[in-house]
C-alpha positions in Angstrom: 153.8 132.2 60.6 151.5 131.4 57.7 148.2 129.4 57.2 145.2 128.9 55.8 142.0 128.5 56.8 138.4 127.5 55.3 135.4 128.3 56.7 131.6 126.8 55.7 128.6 128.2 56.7 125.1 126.8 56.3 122.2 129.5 56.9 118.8 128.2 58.1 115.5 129.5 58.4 112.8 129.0 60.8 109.5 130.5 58.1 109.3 129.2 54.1 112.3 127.1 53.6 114.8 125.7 56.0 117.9 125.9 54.1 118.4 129.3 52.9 122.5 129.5 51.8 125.5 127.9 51.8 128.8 129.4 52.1 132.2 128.2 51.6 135.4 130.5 52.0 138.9 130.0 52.3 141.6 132.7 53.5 145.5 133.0 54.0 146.9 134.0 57.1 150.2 135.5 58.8 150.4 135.9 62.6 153.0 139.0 63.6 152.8 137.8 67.4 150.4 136.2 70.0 147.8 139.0 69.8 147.6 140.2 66.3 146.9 138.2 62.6 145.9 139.2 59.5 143.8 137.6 57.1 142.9 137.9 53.3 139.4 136.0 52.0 139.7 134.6 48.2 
């Protein structure tokens, strides 16, 4: 089975400024069975 996923992370900090980063990523996916998937980031 294939898919895609996309993933956003925000980083915060707690000392100068509170927003530090922001990252967005995407990947593509196959599943082989129940237990096992790979995954390649763009």
């Amino acid at each position: 089975m294939l898919d895609l996923s996309s993933y956003n992370e925000i980083f915060l900090n707690t000392r100068d400024k509170v927003f530090d980063r922001n990252r967005l990523d995407s990947a593509f996916g196959y599943k082989t069975n129940k237990n096992v998937r790979l995954e390649t980031a763009t």
